[in-house]
Z-matrix of the N, CA and C atoms (Angstrom, degrees):
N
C 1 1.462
C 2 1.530 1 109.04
N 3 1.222 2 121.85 1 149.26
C 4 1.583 3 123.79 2 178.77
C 5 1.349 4 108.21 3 -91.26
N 6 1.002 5 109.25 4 154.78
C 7 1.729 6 129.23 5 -176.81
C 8 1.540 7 112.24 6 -95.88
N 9 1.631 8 106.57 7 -8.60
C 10 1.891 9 112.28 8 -158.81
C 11 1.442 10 105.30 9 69.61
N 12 1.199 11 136.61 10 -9.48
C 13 1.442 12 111.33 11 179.76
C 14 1.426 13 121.29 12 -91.01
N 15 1.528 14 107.85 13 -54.60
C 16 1.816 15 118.88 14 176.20
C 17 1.600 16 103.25 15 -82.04
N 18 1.239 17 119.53 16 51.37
C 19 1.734 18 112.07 17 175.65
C 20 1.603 19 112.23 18 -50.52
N 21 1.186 20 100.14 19 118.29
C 22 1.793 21 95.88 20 153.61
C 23 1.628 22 140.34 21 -53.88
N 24 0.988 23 135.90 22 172.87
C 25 1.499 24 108.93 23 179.53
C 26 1.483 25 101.19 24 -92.83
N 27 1.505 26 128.06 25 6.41
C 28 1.410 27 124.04 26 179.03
C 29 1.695 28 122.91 27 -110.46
N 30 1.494 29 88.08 28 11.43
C 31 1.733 30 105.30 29 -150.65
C 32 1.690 31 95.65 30 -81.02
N 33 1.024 32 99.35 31 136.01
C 34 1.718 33 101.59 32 170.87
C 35 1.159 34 122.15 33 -122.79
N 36 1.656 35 131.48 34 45.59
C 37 0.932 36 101.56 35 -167.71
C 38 1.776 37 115.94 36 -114.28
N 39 1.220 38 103.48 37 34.89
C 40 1.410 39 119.82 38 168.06
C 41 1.508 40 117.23 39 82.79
N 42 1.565 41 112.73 40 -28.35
C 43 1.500 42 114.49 41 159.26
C 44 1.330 43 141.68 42 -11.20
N 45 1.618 44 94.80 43 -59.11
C 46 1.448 45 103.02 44 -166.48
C 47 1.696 46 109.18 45 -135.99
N 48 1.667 47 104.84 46 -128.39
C 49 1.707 48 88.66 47 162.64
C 50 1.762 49 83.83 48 -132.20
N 51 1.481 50 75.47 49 169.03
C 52 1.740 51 109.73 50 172.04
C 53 1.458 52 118.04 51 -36.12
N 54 1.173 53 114.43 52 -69.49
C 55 1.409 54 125.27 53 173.33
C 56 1.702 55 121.83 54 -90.40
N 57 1.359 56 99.12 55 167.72
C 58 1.701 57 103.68 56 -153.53
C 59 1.583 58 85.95 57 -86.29
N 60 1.389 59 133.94 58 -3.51
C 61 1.471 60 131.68 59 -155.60
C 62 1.522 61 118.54 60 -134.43
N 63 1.025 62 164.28 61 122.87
C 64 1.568 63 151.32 62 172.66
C 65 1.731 64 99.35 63 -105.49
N 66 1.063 65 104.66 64 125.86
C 67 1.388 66 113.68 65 164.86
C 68 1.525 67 131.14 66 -125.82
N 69 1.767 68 101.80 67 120.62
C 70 1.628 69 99.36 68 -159.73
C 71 1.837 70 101.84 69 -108.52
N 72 1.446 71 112.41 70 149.16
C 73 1.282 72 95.52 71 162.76
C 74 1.554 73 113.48 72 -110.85
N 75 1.438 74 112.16 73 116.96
C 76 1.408 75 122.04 74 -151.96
C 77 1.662 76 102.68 75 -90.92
N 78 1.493 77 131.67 76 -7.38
C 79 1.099 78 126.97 77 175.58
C 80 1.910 79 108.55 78 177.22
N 81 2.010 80 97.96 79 136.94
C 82 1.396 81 91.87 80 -172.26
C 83 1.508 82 82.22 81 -122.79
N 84 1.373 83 100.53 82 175.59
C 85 1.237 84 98.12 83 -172.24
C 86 1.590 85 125.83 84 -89.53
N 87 1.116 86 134.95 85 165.08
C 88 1.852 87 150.12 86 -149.00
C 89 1.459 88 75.25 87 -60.48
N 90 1.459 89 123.77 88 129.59
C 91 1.991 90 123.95 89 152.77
C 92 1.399 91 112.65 90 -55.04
N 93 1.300 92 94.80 91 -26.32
C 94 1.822 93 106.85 92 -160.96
C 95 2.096 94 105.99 93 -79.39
N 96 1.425 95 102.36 94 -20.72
C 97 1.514 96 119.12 95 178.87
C 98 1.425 97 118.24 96 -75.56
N 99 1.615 98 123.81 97 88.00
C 100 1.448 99 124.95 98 -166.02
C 101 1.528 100 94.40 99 -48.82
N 102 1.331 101 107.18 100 -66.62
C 103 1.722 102 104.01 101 -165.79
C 104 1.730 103 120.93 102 -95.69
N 105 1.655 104 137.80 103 57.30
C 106 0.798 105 152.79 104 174.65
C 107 2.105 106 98.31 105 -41.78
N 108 1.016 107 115.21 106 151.35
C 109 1.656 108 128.90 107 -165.02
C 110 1.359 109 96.02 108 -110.55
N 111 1.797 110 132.45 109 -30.94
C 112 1.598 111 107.79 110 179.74
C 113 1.638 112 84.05 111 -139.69
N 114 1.604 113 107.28 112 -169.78
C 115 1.615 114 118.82 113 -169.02
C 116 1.483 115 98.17 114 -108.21
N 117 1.182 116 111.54 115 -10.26
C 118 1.363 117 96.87 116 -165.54
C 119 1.482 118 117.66 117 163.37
N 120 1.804 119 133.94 118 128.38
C 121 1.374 120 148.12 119 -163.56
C 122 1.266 121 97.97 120 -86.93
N 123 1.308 122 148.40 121 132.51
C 124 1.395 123 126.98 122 177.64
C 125 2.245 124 96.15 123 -134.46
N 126 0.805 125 97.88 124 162.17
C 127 1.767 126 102.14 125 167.04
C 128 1.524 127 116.29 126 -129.78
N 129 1.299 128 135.07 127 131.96
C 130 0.921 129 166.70 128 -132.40
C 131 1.352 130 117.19 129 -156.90
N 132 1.781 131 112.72 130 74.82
C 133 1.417 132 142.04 131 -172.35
C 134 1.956 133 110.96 132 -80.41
N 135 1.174 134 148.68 133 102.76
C 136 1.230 135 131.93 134 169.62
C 137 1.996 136 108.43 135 -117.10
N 138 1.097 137 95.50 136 95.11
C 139 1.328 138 130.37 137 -165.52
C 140 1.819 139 99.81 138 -68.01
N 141 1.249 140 116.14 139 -32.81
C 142 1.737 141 109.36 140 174.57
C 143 1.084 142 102.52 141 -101.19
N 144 1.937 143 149.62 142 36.99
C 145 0.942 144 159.34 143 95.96
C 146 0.870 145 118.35 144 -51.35
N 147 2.242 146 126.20 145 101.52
C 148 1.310 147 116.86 146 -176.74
C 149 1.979 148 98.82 147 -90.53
N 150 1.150 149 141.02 148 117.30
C 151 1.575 150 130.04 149 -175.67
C 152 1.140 151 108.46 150 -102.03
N 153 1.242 152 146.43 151 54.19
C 154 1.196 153 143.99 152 -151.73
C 155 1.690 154 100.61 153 -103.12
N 156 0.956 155 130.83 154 9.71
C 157 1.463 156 155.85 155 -177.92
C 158 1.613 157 107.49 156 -115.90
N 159 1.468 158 123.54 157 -16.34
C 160 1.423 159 117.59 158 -160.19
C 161 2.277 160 92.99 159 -62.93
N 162 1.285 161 101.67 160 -58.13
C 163 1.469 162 115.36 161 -158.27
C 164 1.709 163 96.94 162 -39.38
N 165 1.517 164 132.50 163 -37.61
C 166 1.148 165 141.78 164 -161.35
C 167 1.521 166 111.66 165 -83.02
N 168 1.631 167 108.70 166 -7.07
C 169 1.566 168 115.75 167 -168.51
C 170 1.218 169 117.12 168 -89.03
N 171 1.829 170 147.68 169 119.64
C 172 1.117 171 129.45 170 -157.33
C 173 1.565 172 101.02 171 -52.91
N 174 1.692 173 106.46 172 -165.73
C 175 1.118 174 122.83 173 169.22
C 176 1.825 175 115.74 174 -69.76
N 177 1.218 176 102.97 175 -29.77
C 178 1.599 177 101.01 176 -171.02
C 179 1.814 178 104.29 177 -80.77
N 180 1.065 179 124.16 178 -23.77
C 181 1.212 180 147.92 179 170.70
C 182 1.639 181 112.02 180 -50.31
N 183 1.497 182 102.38 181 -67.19
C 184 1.751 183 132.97 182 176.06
C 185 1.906 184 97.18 183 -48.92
N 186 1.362 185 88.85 184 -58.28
C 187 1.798 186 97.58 185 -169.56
C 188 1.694 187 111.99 186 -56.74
N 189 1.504 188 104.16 187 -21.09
C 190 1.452 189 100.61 188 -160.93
C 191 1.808 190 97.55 189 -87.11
N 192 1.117 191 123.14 190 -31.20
C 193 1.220 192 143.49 191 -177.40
C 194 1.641 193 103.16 192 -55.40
N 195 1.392 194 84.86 193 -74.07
C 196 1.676 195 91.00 194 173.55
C 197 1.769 196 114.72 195 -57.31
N 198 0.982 197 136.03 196 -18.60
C 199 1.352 198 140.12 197 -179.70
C 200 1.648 199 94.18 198 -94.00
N 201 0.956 200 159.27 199 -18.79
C 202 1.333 201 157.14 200 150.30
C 203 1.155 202 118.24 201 -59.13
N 204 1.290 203 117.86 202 -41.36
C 205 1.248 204 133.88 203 161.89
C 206 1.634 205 136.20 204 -64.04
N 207 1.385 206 97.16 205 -39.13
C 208 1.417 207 104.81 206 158.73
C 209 1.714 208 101.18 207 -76.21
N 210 1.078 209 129.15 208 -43.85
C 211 1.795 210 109.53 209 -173.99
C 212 1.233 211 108.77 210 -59.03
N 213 0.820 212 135.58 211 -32.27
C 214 1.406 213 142.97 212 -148.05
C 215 1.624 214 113.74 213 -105.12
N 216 1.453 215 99.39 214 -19.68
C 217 1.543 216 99.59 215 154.90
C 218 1.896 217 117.03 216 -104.44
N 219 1.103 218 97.14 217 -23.45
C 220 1.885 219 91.25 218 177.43
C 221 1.493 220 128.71 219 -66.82
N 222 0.926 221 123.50 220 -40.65
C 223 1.793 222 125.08 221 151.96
C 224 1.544 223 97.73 222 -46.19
N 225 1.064 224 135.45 223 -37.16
C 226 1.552 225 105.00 224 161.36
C 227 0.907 226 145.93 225 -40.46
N 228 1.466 227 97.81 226 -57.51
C 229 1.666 228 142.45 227 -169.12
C 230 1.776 229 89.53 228 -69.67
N 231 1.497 230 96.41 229 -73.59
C 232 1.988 231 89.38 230 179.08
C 233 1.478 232 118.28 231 -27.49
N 234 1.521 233 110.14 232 -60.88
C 235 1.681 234 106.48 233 175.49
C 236 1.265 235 133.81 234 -67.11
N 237 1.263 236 107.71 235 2.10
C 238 1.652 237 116.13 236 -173.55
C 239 1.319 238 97.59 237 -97.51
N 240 1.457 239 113.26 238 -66.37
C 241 1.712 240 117.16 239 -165.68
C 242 1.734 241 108.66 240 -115.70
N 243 1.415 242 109.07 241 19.50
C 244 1.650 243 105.80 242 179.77
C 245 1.169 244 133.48 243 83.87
N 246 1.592 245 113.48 244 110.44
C 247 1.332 246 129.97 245 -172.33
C 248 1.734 247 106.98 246 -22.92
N 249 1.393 248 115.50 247 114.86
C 250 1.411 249 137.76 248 156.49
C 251 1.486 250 106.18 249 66.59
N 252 1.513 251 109.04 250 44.54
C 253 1.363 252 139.08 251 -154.76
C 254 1.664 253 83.37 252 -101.02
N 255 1.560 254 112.39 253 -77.54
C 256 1.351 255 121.69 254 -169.48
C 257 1.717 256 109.62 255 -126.39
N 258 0.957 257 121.99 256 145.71
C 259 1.784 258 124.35 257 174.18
C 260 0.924 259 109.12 258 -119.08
N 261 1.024 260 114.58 259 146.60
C 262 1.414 261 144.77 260 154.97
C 263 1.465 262 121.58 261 -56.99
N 264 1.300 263 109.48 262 132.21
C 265 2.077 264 104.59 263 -179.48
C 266 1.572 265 93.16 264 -134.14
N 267 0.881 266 128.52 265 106.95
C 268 1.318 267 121.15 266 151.77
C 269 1.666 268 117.66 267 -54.63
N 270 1.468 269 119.06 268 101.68
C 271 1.564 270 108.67 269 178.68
C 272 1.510 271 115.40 270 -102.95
N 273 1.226 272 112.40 271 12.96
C 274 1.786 273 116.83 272 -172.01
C 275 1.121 274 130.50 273 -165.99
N 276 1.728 275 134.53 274 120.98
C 277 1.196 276 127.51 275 -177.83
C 278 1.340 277 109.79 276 -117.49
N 279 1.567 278 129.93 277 160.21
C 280 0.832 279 132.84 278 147.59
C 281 1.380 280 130.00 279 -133.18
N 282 1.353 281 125.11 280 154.55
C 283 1.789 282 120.83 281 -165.43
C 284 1.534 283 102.50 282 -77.31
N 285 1.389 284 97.84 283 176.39
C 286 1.616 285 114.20 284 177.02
C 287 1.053 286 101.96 285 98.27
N 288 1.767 287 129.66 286 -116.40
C 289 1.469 288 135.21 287 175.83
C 290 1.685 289 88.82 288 -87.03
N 291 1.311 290 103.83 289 115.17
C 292 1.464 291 130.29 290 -170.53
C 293 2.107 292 79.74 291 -54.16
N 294 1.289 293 95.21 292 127.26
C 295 2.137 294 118.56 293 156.08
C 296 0.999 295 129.70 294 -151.01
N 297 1.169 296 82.45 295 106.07
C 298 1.939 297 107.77 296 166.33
C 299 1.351 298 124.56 297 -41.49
N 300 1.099 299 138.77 298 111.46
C 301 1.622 300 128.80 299 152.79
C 302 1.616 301 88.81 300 -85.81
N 303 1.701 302 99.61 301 139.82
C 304 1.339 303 119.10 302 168.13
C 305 1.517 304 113.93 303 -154.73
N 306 1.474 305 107.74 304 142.92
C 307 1.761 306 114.75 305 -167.79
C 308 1.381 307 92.64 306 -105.85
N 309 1.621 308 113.65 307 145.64
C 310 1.619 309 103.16 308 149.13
C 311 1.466 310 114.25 309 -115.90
N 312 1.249 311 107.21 310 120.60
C 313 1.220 312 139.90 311 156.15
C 314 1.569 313 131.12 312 -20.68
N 315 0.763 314 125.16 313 88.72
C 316 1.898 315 108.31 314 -175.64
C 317 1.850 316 104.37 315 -89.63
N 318 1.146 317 125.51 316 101.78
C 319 1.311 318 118.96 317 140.61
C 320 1.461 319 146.44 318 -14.58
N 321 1.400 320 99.78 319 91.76
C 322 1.553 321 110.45 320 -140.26
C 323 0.644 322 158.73 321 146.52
N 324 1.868 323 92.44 322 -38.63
C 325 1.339 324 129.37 323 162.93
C 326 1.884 325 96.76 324 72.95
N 327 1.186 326 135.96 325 -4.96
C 328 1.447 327 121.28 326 162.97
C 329 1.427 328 125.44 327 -119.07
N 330 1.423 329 110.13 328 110.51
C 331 1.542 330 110.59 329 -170.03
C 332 2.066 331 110.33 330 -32.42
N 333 1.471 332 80.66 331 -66.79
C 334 1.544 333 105.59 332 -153.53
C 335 1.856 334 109.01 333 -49.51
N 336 1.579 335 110.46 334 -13.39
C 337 1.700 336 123.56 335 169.79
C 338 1.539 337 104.58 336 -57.35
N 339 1.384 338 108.43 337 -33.95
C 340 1.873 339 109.54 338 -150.66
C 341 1.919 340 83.90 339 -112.96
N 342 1.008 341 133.13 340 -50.76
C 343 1.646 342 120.21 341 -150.96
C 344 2.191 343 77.42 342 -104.74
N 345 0.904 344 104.90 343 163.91
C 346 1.341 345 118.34 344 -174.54
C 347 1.694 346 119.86 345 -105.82
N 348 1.507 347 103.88 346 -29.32
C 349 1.550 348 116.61 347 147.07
C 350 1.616 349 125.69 348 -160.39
N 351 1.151 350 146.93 349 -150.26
C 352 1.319 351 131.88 350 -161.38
C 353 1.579 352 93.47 351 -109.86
N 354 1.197 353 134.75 352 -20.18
C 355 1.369 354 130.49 353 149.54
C 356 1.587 355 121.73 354 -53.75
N 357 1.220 356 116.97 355 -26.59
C 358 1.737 357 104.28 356 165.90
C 359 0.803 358 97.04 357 -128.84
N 360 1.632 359 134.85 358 43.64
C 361 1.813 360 139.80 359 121.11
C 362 1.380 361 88.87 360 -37.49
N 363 1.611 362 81.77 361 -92.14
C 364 1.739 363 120.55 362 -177.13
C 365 1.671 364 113.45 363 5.01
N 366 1.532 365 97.69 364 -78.13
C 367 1.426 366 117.86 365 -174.72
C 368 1.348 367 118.41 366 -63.50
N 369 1.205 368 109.27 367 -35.86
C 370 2.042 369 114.72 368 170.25
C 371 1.681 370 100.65 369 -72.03
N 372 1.192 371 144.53 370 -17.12
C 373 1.454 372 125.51 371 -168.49
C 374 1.421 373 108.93 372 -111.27
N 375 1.812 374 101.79 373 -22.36
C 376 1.872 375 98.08 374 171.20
C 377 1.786 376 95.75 375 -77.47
N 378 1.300 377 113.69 376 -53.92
C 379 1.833 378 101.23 377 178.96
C 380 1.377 379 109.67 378 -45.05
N 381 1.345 380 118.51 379 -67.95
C 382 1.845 381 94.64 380 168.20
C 383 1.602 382 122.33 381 -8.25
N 384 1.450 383 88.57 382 -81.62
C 385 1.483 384 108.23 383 -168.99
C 386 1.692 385 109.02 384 -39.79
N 387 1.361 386 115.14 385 -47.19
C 388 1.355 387 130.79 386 -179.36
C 389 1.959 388 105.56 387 -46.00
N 390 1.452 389 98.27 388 -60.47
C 391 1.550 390 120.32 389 174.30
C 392 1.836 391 102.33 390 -35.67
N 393 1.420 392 103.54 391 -71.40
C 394 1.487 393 104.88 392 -149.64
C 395 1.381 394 84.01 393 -71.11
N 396 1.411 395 143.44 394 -4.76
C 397 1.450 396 125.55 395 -167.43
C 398 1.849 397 90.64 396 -84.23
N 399 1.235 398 117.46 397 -23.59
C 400 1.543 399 133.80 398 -163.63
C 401 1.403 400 102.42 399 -74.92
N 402 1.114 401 101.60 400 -38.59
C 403 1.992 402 115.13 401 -166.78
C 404 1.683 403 99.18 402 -81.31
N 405 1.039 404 109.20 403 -39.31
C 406 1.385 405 132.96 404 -172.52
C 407 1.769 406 89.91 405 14.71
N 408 1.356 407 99.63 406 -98.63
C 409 1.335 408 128.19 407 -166.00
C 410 1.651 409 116.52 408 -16.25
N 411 1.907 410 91.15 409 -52.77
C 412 1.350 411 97.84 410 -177.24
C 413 1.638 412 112.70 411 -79.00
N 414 1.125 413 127.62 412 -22.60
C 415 1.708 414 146.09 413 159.44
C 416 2.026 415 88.70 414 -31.07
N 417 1.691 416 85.27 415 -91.55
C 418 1.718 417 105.88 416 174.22
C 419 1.377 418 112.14 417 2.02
N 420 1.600 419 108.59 418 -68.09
C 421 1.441 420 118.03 419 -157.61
C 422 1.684 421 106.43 420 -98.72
N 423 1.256 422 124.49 421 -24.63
C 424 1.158 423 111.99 422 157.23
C 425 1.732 424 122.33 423 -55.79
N 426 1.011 425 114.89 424 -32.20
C 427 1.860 426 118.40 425 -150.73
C 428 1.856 427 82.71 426 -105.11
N 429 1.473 428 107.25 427 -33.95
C 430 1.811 429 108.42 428 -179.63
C 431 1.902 430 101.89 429 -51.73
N 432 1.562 431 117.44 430 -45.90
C 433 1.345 432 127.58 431 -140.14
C 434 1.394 433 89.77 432 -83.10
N 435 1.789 434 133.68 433 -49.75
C 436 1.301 435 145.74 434 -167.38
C 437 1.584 436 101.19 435 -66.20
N 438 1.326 437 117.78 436 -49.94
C 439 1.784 438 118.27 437 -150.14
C 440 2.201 439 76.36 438 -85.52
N 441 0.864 440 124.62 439 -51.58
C 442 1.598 441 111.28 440 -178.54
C 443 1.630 442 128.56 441 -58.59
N 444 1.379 443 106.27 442 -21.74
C 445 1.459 444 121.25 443 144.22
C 446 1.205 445 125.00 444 -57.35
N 447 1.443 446 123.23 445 -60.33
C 448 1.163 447 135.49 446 -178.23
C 449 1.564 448 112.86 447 -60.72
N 450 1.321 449 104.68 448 -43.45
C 451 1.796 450 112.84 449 178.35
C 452 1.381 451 108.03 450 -51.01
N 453 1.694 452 114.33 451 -71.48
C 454 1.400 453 125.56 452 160.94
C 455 1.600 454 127.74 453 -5.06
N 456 1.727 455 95.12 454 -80.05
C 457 1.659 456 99.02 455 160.39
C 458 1.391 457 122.78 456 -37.60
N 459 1.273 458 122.55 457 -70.23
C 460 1.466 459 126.32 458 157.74
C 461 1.406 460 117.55 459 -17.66
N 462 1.338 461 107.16 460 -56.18
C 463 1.462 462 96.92 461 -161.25
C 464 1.608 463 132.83 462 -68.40
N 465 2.109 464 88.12 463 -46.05
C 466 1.211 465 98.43 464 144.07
C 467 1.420 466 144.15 465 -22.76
N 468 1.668 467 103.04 466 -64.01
C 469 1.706 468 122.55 467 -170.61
C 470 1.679 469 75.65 468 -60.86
N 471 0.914 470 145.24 469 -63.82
C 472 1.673 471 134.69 470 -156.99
C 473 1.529 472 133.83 471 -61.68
N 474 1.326 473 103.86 472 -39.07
C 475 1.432 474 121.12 473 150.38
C 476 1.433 475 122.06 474 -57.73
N 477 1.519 476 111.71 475 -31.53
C 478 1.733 477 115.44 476 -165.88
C 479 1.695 478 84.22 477 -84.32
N 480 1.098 479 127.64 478 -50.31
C 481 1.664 480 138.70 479 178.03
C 482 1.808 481 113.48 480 -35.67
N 483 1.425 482 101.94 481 -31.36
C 484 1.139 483 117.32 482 -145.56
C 485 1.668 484 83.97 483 -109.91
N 486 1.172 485 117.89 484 -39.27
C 487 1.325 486 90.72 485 -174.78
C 488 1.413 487 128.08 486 -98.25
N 489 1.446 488 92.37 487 0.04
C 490 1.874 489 116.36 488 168.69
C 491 1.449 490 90.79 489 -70.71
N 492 1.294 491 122.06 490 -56.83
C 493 1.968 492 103.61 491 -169.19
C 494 1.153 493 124.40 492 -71.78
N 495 1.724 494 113.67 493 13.72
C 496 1.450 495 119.85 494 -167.43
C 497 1.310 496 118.29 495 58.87
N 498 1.807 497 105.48 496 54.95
C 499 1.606 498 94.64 497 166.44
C 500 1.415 499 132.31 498 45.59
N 501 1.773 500 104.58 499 36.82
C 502 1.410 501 126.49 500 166.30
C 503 1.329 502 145.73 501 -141.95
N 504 2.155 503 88.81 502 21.16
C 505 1.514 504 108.79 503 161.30
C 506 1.163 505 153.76 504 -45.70
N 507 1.004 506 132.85 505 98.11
C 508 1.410 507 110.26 506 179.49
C 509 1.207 508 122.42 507 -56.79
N 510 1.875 509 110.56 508 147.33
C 511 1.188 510 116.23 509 175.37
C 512 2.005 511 120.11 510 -96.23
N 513 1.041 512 121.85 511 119.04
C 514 1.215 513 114.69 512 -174.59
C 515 1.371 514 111.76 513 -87.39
């Protein structure tokens, strides 16, 4: 029986959702804006990632997460709209079901060089979106393998902290 947390991608049992990932696109750019700077704001939800440890992780920790995260979505991006066409930035996390804010980038710095008008903006950043919902799994377990490393380290450094002050740390 499922718990809702480790869903399979075949699991039905109404709990939770289908996929290990939700992906929203939270903002495209003004039609009315000749020269817009990216294609598109997207969010990047992984809901069977509990991170409830992320806030406690240094900065080099945070960065590595987010840099996993950007790899792991740009070979997308390459096959969708062309090697070093558009990038990926991860600009935002938040704890709980680990979410990404991420921009894509056009190389160039001018949308309208690479998409031909804001109607196949549009359509190249929901197919994205469609894509990474496809990859999902392997996304999942890449960004699962880094942030559980990273936790680890953490946890350690906290215990070793903890037992230098004689087991009278506070926990934040």
């Amino acid at each position: 029986m499922c718990n809702a947390y480790g869903h399979f991608d075949d699991c039905e049992c109404g709990f939770g959702p289908p996929y290990p990932v939700k992906v929203e696109i939270r903002k495209l750019p003004d039609p009315k804006d000749p020269a817009p700077l990216n294609a598109g704001e997207l969010a990047l939800v992984l809901f069977a990632l509990r991170a409830n440890y992320f806030d406690r992780l240094d900065d080099e920790s945070q960065n590595a997460i987010c840099t996993a995260t950007a790899k792991a979505l740009q070979p997308i991006s390459d096959r969708r709209f062309g090697k070093a066409q558009i990038e990926v930035e991860v600009t935002a996390v938040e704890k709980g079901s680990l979410e990404f804010g991420f921009v894509l980038l056009v190389a160039g710095g001018v949308v309208y060089k690479f998409f031909k008008d804001y109607k196949d903006l549009k359509e190249g950043v929901i197919t994205f979106a469609g894509d990474v919902r496809t990859a999902s799994k392997a996304i999942n377990g890449m960004v699962r393998h880094v942030y559980s490393r990273e936790e680890r380290k953490a946890r350690r450094a906290d215990r070793k902290k903890e037992k230098e002050s004689g087991g009278l740390a506070l926990r934040t």
